[in-house]
TIVEXMI-95062 format. One record per residue (C-alpha): residue in three letters; x, y, z. Coordinates in pm, whole numbers. Layout:
# TIVEXMI-95062
   res       c1       c2       c3
   ALA        X        Y        Z
...
# end
This chain:
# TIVEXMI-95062
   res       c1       c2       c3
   UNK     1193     4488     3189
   UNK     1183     4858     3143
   UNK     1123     5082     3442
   UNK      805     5210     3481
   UNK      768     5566     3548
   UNK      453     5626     3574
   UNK      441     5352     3896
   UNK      646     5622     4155
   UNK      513     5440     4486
   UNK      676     5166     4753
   UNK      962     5024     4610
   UNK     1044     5242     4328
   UNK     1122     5518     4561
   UNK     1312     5318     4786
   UNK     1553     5228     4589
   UNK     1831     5380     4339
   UNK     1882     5220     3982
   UNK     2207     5355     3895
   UNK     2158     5216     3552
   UNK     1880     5509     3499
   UNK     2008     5853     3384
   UNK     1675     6033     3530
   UNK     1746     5788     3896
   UNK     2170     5901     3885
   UNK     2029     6307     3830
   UNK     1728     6260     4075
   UNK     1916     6089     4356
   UNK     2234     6289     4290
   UNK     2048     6643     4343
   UNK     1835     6495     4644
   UNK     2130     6376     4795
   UNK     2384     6663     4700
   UNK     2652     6483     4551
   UNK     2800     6363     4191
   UNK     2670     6072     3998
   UNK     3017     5938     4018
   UNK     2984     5916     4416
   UNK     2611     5779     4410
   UNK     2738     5537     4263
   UNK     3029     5454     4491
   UNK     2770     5484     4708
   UNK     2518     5268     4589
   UNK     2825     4931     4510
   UNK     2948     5010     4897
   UNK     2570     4978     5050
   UNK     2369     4867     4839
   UNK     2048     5012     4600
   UNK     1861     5108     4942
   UNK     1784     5487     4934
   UNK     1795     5503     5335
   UNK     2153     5325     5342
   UNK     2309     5494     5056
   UNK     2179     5873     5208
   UNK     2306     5748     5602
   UNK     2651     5619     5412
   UNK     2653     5949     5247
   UNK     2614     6133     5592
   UNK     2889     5890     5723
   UNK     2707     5735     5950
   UNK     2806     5399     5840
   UNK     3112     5258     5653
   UNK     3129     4936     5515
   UNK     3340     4684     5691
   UNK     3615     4468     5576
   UNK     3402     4175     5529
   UNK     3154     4380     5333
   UNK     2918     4428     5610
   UNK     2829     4831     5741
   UNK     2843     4920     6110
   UNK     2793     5258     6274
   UNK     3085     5472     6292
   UNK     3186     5488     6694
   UNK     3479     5718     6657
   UNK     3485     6046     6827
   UNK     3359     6416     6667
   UNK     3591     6689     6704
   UNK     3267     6854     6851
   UNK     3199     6948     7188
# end
């Protein structure tokens, strides 16, 4: 089924269709990266707009097995 864009509420904002030239630009300019790296993005996390921006950040890598967790490791800052 085609995408609707006139229907821009809920679940059409909460997640990223990588399969969408309009959704790679969009989410590639909100996010301030390539649409190469959404997309690396997007098959590490998941479609979810809230993982893929906090994976992004690097707040959360995925895990051997797949899974994410939060990054524990120590910042240089002080």
């Amino acid at each position: 089924m085609a995408d609707n864009l006139q229907n821009r509420s809920g679940q059409d904002r909460a997640r990223i269709n990588v399969n969408e030239d309009y959704e790679l630009r969009d989410w590639s300019k909100k996010f301030g990266v390539t649409k190469e790296r959404l997309k690396e993005a997007v098959e590490a996390v998941g479609d979810r707009a809230e993982k893929v921006e906090q994976y992004l950040k690097g707040a959360e890598r995925p895990g051997a097995d797949g899974s994410t967790a939060k990054s524990g490791g120590r910042s240089s800052e002080r």
